[in-house]
C-alpha positions as CSV (number, residue, x, y, z in Angstrom):
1,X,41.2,47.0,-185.9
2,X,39.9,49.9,-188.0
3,X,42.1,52.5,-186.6
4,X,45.2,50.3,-187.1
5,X,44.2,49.8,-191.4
6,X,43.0,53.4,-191.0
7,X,46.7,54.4,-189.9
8,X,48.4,52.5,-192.1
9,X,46.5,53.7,-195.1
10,X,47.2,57.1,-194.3
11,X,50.4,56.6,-194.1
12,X,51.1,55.0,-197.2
13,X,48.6,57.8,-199.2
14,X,51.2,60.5,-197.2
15,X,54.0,58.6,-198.4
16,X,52.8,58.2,-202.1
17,X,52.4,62.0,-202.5
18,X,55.9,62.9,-201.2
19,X,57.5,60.0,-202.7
20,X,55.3,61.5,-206.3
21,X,55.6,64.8,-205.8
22,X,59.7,64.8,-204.5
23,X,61.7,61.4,-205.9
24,X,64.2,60.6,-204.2
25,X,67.1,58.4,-205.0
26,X,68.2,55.9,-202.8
27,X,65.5,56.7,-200.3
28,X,66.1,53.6,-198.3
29,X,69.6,54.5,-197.5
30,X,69.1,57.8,-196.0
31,X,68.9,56.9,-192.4
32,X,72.1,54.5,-192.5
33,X,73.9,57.1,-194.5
34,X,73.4,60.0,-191.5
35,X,73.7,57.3,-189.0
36,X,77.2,56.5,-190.3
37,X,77.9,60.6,-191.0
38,X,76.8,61.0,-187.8
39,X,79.0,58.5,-185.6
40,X,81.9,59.2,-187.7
41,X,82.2,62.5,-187.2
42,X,84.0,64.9,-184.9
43,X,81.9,68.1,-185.3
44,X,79.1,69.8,-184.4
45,X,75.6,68.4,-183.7
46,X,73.2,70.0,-186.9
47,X,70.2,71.5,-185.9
48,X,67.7,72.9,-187.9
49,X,64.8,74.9,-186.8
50,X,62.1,75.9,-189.1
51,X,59.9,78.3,-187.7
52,X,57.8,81.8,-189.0
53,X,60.6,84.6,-188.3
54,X,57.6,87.1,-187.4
55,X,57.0,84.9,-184.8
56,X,59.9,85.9,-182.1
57,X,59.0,84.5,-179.4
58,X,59.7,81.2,-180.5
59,X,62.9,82.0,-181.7
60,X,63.9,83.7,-178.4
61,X,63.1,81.0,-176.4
62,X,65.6,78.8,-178.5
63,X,68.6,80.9,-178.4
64,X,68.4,81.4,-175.0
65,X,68.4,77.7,-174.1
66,X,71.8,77.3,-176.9
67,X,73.6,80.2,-174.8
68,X,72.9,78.4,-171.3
69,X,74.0,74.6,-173.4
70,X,77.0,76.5,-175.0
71,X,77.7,78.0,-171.6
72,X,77.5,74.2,-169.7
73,X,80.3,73.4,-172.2
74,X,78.2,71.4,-174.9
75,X,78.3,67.6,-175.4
76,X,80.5,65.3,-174.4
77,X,80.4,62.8,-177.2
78,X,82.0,59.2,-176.7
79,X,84.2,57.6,-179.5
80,X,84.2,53.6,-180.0
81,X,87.6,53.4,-178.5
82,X,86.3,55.1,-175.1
83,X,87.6,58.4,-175.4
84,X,85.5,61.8,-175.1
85,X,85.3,65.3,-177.3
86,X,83.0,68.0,-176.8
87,X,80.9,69.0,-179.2
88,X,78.1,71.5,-179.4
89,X,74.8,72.6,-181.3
90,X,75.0,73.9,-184.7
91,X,72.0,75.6,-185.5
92,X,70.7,76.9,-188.5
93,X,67.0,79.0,-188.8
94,X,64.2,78.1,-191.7
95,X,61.5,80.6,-192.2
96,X,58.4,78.9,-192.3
97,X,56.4,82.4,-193.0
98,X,54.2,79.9,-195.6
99,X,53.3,76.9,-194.1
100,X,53.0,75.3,-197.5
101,X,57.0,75.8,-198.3
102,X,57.4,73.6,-194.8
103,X,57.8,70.5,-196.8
104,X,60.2,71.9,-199.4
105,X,62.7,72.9,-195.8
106,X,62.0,69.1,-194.7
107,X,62.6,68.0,-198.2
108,X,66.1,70.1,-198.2
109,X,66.9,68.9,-194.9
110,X,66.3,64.9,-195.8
111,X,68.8,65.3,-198.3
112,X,71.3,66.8,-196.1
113,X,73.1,64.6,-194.5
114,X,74.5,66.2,-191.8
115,X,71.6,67.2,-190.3
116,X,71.1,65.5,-187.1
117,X,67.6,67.1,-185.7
118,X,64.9,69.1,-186.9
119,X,63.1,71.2,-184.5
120,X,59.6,73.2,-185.6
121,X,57.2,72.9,-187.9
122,X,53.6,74.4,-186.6
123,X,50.1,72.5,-187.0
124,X,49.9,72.9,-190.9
125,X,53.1,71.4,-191.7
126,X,54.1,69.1,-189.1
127,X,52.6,65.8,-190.2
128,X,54.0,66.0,-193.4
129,X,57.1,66.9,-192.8
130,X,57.5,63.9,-190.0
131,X,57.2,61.1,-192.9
132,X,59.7,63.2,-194.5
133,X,62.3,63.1,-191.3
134,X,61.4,59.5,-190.0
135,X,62.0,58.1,-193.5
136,X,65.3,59.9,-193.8
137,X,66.4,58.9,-190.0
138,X,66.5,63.0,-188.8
139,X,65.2,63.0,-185.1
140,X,62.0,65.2,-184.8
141,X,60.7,67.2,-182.4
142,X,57.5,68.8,-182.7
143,X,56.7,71.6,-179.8
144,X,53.3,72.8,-181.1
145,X,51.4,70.4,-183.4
146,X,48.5,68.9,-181.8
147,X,47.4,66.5,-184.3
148,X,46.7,62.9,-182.8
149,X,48.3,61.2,-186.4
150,X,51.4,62.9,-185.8
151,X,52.6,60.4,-183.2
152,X,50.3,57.3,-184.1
153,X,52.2,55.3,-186.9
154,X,54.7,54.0,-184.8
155,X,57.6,56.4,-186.1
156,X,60.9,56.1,-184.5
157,X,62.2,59.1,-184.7
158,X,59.4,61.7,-184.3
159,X,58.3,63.0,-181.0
160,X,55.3,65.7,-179.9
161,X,56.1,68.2,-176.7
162,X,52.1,69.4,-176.9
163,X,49.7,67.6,-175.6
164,X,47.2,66.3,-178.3
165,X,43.6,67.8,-179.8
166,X,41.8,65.4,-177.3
167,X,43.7,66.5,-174.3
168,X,43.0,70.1,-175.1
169,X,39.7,69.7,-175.6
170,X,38.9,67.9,-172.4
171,X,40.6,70.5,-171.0
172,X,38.4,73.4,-171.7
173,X,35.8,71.6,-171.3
174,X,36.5,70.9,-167.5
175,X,36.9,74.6,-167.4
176,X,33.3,74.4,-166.8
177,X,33.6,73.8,-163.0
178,X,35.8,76.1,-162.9
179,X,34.3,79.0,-164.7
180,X,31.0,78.8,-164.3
181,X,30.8,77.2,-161.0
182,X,27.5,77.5,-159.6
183,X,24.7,79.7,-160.3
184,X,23.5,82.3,-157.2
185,X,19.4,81.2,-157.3
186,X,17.8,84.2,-155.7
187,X,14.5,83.4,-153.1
188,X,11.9,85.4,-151.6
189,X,11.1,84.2,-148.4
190,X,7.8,84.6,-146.9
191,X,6.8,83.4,-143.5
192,X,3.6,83.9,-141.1
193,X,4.0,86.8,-138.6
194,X,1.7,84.7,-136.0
195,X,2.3,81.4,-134.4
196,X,-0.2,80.1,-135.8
197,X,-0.4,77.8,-138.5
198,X,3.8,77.9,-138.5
199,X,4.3,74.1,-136.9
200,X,5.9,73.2,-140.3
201,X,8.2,75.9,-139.9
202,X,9.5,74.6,-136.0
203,X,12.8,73.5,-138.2
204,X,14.1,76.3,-139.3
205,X,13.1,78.7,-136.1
206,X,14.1,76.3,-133.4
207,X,15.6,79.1,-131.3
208,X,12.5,81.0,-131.9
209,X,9.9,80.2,-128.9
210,X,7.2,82.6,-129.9
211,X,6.6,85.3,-132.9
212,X,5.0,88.4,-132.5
213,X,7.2,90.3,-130.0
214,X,10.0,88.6,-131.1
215,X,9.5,88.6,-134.8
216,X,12.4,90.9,-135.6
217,X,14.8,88.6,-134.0
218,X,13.6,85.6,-135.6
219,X,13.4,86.6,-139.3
220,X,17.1,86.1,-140.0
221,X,17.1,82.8,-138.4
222,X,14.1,82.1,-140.7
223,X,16.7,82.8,-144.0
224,X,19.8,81.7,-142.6
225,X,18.2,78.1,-141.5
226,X,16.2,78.0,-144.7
227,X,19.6,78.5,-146.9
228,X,21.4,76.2,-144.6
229,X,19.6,73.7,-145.5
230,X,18.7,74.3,-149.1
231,X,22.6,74.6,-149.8
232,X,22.9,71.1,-147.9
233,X,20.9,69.6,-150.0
234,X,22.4,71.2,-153.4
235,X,26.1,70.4,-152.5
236,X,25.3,66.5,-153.5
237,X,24.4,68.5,-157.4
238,X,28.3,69.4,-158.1
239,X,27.7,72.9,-156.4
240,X,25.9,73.9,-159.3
241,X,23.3,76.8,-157.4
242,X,23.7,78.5,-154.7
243,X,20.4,79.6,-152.3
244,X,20.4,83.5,-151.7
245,X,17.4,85.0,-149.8
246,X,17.2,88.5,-151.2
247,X,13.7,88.6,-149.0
248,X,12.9,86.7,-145.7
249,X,9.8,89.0,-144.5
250,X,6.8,88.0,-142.5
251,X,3.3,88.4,-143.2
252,X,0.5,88.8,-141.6
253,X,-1.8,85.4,-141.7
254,X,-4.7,87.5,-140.9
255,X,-4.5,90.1,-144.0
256,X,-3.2,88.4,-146.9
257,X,-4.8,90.9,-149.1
258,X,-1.6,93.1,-148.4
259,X,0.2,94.7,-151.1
260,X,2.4,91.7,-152.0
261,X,4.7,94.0,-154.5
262,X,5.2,96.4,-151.2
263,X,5.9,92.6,-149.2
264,X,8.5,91.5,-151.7
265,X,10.2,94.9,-152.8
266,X,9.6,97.1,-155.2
267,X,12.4,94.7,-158.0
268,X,10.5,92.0,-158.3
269,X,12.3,90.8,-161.2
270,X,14.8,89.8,-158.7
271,X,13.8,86.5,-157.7
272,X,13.9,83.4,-159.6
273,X,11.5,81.7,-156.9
274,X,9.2,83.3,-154.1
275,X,8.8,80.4,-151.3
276,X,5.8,80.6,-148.4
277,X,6.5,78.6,-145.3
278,X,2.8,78.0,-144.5
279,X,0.1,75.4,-145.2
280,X,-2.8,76.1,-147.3
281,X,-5.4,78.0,-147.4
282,X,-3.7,81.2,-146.2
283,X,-0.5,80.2,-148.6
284,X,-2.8,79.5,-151.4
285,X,-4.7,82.6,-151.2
286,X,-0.6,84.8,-150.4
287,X,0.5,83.2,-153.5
288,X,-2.5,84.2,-156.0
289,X,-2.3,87.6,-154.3
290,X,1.7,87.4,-156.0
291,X,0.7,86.0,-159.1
292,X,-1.7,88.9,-159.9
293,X,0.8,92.1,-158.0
294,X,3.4,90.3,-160.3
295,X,1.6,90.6,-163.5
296,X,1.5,87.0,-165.0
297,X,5.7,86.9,-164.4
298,X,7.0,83.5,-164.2
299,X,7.9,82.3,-160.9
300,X,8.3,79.5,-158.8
301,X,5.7,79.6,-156.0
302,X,5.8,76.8,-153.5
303,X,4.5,76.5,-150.1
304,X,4.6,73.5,-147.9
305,X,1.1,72.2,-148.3
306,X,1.6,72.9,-152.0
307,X,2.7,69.6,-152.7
308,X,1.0,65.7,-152.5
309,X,4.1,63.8,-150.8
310,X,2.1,60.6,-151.2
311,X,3.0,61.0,-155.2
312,X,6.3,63.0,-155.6
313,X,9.1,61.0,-156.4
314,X,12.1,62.0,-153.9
315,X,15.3,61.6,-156.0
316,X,17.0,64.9,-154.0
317,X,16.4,64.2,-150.5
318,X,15.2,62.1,-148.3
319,X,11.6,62.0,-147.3
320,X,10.9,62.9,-144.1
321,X,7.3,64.3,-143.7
322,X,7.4,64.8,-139.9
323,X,9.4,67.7,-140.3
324,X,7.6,68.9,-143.6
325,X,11.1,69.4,-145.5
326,X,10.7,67.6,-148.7
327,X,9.5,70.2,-150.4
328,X,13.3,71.2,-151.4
329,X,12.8,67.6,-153.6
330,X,11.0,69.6,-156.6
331,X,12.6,72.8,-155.4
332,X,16.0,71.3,-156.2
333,X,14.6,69.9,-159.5
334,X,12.8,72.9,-160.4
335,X,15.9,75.5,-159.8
336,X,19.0,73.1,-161.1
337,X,16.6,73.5,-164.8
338,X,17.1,77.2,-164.0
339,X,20.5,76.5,-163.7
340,X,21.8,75.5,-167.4
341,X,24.7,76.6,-168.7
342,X,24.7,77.5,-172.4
343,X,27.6,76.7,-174.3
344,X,28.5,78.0,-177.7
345,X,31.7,76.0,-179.9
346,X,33.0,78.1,-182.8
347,X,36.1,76.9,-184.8
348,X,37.8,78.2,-187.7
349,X,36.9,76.3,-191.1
350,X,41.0,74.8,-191.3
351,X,41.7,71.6,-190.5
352,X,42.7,72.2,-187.3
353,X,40.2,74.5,-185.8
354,X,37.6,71.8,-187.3
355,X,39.3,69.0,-185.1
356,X,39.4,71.0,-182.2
357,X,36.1,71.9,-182.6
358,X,34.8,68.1,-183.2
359,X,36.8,66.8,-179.6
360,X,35.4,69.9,-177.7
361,X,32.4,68.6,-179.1
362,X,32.9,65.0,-178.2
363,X,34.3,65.9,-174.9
364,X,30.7,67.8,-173.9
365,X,28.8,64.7,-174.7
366,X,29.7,63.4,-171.1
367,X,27.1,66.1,-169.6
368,X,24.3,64.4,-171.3
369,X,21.9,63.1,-168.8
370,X,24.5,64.2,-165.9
371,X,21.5,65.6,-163.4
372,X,24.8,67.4,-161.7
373,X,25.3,69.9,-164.8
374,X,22.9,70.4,-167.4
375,X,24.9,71.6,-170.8
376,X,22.8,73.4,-173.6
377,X,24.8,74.0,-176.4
378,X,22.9,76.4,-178.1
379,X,25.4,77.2,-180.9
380,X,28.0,75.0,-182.9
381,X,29.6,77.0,-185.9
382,X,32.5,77.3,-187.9
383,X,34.1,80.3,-189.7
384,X,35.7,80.8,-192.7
385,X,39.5,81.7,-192.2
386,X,40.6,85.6,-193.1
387,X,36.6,86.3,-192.1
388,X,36.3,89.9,-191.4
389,X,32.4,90.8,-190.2
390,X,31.2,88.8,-187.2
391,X,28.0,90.9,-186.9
392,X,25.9,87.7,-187.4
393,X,27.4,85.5,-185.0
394,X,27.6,88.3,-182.5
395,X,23.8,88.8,-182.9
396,X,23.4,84.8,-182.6
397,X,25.7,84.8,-179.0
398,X,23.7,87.7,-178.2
399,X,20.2,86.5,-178.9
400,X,21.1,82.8,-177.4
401,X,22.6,84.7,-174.3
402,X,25.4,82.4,-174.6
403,X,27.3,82.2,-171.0
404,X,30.4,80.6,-172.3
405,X,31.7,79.9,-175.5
406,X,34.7,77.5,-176.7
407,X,36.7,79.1,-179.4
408,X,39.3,76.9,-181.6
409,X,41.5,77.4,-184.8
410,X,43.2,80.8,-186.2
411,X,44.3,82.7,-183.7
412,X,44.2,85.5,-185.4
413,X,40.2,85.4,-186.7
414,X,39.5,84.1,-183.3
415,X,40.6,87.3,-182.1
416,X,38.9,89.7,-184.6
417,X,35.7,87.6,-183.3
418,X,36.3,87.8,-179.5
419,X,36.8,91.6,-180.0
420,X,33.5,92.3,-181.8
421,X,31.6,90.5,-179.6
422,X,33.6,92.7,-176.5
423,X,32.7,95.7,-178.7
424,X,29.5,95.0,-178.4
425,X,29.1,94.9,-174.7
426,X,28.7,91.0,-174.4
427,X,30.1,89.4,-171.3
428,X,30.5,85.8,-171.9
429,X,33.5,83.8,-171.2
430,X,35.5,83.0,-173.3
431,X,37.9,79.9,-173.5
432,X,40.5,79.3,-176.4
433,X,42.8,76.8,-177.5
434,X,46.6,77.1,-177.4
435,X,46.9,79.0,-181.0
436,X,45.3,82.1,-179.3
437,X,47.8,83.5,-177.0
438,X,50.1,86.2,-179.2
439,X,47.0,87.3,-180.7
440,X,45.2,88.3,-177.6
441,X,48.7,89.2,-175.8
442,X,49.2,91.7,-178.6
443,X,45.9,93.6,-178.0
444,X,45.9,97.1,-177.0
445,X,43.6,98.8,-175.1
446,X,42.8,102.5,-175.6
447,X,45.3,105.0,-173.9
448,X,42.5,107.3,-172.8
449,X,41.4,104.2,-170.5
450,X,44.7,104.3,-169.1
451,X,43.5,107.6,-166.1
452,X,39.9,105.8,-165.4
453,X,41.0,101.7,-165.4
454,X,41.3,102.0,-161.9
455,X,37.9,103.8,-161.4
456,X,36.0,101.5,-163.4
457,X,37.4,98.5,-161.6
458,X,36.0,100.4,-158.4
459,X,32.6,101.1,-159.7
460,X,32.8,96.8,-161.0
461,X,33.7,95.7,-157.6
462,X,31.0,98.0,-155.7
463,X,28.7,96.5,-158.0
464,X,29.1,93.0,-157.2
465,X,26.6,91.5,-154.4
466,X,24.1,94.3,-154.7
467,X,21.1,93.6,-155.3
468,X,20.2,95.5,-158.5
469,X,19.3,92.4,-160.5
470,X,21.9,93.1,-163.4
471,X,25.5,94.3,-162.9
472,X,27.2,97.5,-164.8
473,X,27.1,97.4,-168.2
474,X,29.7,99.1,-170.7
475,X,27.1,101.8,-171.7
476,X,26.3,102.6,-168.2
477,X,29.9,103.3,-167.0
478,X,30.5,105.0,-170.5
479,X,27.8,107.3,-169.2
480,X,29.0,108.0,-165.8
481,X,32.6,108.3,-167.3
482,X,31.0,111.5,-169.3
483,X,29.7,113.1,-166.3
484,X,33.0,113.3,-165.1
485,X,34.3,114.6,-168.2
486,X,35.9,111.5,-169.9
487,X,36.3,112.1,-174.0
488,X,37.8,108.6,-175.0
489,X,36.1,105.9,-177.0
490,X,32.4,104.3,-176.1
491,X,33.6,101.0,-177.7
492,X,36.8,100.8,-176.0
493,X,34.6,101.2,-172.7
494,X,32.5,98.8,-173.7
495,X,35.4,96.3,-174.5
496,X,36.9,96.7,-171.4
497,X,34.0,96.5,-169.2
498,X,32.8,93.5,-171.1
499,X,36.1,91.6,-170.9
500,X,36.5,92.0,-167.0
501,X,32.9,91.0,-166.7
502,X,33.4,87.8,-168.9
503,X,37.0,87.3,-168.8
504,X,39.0,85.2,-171.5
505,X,40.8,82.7,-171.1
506,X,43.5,80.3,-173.1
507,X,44.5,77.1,-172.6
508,X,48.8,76.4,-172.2
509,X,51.1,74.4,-171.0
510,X,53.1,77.2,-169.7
511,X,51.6,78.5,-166.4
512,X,54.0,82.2,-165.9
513,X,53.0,82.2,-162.0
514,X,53.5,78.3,-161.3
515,X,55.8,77.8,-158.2
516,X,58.5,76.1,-160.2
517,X,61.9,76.9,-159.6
518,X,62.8,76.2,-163.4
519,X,59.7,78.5,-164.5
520,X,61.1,81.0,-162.3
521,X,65.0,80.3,-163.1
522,X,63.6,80.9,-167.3
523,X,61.7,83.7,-166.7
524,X,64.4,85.4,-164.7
525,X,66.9,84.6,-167.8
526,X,64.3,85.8,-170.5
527,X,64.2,89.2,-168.9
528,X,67.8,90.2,-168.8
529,X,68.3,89.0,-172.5
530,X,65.1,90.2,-173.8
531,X,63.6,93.1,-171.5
532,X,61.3,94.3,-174.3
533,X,58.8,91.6,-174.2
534,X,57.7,89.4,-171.4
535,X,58.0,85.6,-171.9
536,X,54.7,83.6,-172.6
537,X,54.2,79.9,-173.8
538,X,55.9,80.3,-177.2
539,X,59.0,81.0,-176.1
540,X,58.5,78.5,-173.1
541,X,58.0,75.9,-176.0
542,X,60.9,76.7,-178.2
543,X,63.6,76.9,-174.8
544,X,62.4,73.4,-173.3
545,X,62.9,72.0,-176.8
546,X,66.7,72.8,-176.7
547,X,66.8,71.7,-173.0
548,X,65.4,68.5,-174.0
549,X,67.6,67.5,-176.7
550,X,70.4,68.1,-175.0
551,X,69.6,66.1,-171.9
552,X,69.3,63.6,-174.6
553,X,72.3,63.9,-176.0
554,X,73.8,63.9,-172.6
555,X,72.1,60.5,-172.0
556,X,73.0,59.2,-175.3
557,X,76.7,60.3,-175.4
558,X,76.8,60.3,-179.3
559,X,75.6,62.4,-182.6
560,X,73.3,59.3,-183.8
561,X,70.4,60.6,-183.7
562,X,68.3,56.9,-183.8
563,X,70.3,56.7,-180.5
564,X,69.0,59.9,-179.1
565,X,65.9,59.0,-179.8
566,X,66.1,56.0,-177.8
567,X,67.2,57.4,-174.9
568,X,64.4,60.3,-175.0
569,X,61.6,57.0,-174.7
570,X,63.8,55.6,-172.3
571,X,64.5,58.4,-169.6
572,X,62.7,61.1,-167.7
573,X,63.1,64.4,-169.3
574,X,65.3,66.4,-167.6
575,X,64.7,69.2,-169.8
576,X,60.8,70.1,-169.5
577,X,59.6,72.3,-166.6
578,X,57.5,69.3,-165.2
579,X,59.1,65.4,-164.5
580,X,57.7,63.7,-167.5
581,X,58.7,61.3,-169.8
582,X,58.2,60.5,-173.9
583,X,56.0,57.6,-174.3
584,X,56.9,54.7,-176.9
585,X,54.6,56.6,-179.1
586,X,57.0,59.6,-178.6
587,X,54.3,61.9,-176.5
588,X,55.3,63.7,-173.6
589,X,53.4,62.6,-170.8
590,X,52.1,64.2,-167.8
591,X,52.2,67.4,-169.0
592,X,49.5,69.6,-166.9
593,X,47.2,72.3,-169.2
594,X,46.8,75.9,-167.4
595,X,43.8,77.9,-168.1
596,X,45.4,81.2,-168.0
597,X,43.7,84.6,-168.2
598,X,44.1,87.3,-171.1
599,X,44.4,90.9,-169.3
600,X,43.8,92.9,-172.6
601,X,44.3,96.0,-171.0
602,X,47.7,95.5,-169.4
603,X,48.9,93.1,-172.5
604,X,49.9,90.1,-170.1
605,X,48.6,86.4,-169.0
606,X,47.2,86.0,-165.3
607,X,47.0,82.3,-164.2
């Protein structure tokens, strides 16, 4: 019962400033008074949209979908007495450059009778304004504002397109899977070069029949049965690690005084874990013989004698001593440690980036004590809005060797931070909410990068699977790029090798490469009206909006707008890209969230 009195108090404290700050007269007879202007007229429908002029994308999407309604022939409106006119969409444009002047447009508007809807209003304004348009009976519709009080207070006539802060948040966070998938755990593999002493081996070299001889054409059985089986096991821990055996190399049982850094490879740095298939003493004695050629490094040694099965609790696998496997029990354990994923949240210090910020938050909290992906979030910070100098919380992301971080709020300071922290040759990924996109979209990369992208992308590619223990960084392609006689900027090499290492990525509702025959159908129509810029969510957002309300108004067959709102709860949308429907709340449901990619150096999205 706490949320309910919770609602309802805020409510009223809304209420109380408006009605203080902006009195009214005759407030209670606003929404019968546009009801009855409404019904009894014969003109137009009056829209108003209030929306930042400098944002044109928006604005773009909206007057494309009123050419294609005005084209269809408008409304047909039905009088009392049966008979039919056809009307159309009026609309008039409110700069909402200052978010605080947003009530002072829903304020004019209230007073207006014959304004029907009101369309707009980003995050900072929309809650506000929607006591403002419910009380005066003007139909809402919010495309952008994620605010979970927008729609809780049981208004009639106030409806969200966006999915909610919650939704969003969950959202990124199951970008996890996604992203950051599993880990590649790379193993040494040692095994005897005799038969002797190898009869806990016999599972993994069943096509073997003797060594010596033979050995060369047993040792990749050795690694591929070994990862075969080690990957069975980890496939039941979300697919989290992955088994790669940079090494499977015998030894012989009868020297194991060998040079073991000769044995293993000269990058020993390579391998999170070196594993002997042999029983003690000669693995015991193998293993001290790595410990001291690898001078005190931390590794995971194991051998199968290494380990007292009476007393090892088996929660990985099942015990089955004849065939001396267990051991990948503790292996398993051991490695998935190795395997945590460290997770920075950073939010702008509004109100929004906050909230974000919290659910993201709250939405990680389901990892705790999940043995199938172990979360360390290693940084949780907030920025002032307008900050300038990130140097501090690049050093943090750096030091904490942050693999992904969750970024919420301004859009604008969100994007100064992502590119200092590209600038600086960091490779994390990076995952924003919705208020990101034109930022990013608008970034630039260097023009001198425009004759080597393609080059660099080679040198990335050839790169990846070697086994050089690190891949490419920005400084060591800006140094090749030299040698060939490249005179453009280190930074912007640095930022574009950093960002196709990482990759960033925001979360929308619009998905540009969907297979959707109405994606496709306003995407086509967007280019031959607007051929200077491509269309992204924005302008996705602000055409669905018109579609919608007129599917409405097709359905309701009248100008009342308490009407059209009903029949928006009461029908599937016909008018969003996906088949969803506005809750009693006035949400629209089902609406999927795309994780689309930021390609700074071409200026465009990639789903």
């Amino acid at each position: 019962m706490k949320w309910i009195y919770g609602s309802v108090l805020f409510v009223g404290v809304i209420t109380s400033y408006i009605l203080m700050r902006y009195p009214w007269h005759r407030m209670d007879h606003l929404p019968g008074q546009r009801e009855t202007a409404a019904v009894n007229s014969e003109g137009d429908i009056s829209i108003a949209v209030v929306w930042p002029k400098q944002k044109r994308s928006f604005l773009r999407g909206v007057q494309l979908a009123l050419d294609e309604v005005q084209a269809a022939g408008g409304v047909p409106i039905r009088n009392e007495d049966g008979s039919e006119y056809s009307s159309s969409f009026s609309v008039r444009f409110f700069d909402e450059s200052n978010p605080e002047h947003g009530i002072d447009v829903a304020r004019y508007l209230a007073r207006d009778r014959d304004t029907v809807v009101a369309l707009g209003h980003e995050n900072k304004s929309a809650v506000l304004a929607s006591v403002v348009y419910d009380a005066s009976g003007i139909l809402y519709l919010a495309p952008t504002a994620l605010q979970q009080t927008l729609t809780k207070h049981g208004f009639g006539t106030v409806f969200r397109m966006a999915p909610d802060q919650k939704e969003y948040a969950q959202a990124m966070v199951d970008s996890l899977s996604s992203l950051l998938p599993s880990k590649q755990i790379r193993v040494a593999l040692l095994y005897p070069e005799k038969k002797t002493k190898v009869e806990a081996v016999q599972p993994w070299e069943q096509s073997a029949s003797t060594h010596g001889d033979e050995n060369a054409s047993s040792k990749p059985d050795v690694a591929q049965r070994f990862t075969q089986y080690a990957n069975s096991l980890l496939e039941s821990h979300g697919d989290r690690i992955r088994i790669d055996v940079v090494v499977a190399q015998p030894y012989d049982t009868e020297d194991v005084n060998e040079n073991t850094t000769a044995l293993l490879g000269q990058r020993t740095e390579l391998y999170d874990a070196v594993v002997v298939l042999d029983v003690l003493p000669v693995a015991g004695n193998l293993i001290k013989q790595i410990e001291s050629d690898l001078n005190g490094e931390s590794k995971l040694l194991l051998s199968l004698d290494d380990l007292d099965w009476s007393k090892i609790d088996y929660p990985y696998a099942e015990f089955s001593p004849e065939l001396g496997l267990d051991f990948f029990g503790p292996v398993v354990r051991l490695l998935l440690g190795r395997s945590k994923q460290t997770i920075a949240v950073i939010s702008s210090r509004d109100p929004e980036g906050i909230s974000l910020g919290n659910e993201i938050w709250s939405s990680l909290q389901r990892f705790d004590g999940d043995p199938n992906r172990q979360v360390d979030l290693a940084i949780y910070r907030s920025f002032k809005p307008g900050k300038q100098d990130f140097s501090q919380m690049v050093s943090e992301i750096d030091d904490r060797q942050i693999e992904l971080v969750f970024l919420a709020g301004s859009g604008e300071d969100g994007a100064r931070l992502m590119r200092q922290v590209r600038e600086a040759g960091l490779e994390p990924t990076i995952v924003c909410g919705p208020d990101f996109e034109a930022s990013l979209t608008s970034a630039k990369a260097d023009p001198a990068l425009n004759g080597v992208k393609d080059k660099i992308k080679k040198w990335l590619d050839e790169q990846q699977g070697q086994l050089s223990g690190s891949r490419l960084t920005g400084k060591d392609v800006f140094a090749r790029l030299r040698a060939d006689g490249y005179r453009g900027s280190e930074v912007a090499v640095r930022r574009f090798v950093a960002e196709n290492n990482g990759g960033t990525f925001v979360t929308s509702t619009f998905d540009p490469h969907a297979s959707n025959g109405k994606v496709h159908a306003f995407l086509d129509a967007f280019r031959k009206k607007y051929a200077d810029a491509p269309a992204d969510a924005s302008a996705a957002e602000g055409y669905q909006a018109i579609h919608l309300l007129w599917h409405a108004f097709l359905r309701s067959r009248t100008r009342s707008p308490q009407l059209t709102a009903e029949a928006l709860k009461l029908f599937v949308t016909e008018g969003s890209f996906e088949e969803s429907r506005f809750s009693p709340q006035g949400e629209l449901t089902n609406r999927p969230i795309y994780l689309n990619r930021i390609l700074h150096d071409v200026s465009k999205t990639q789903g």
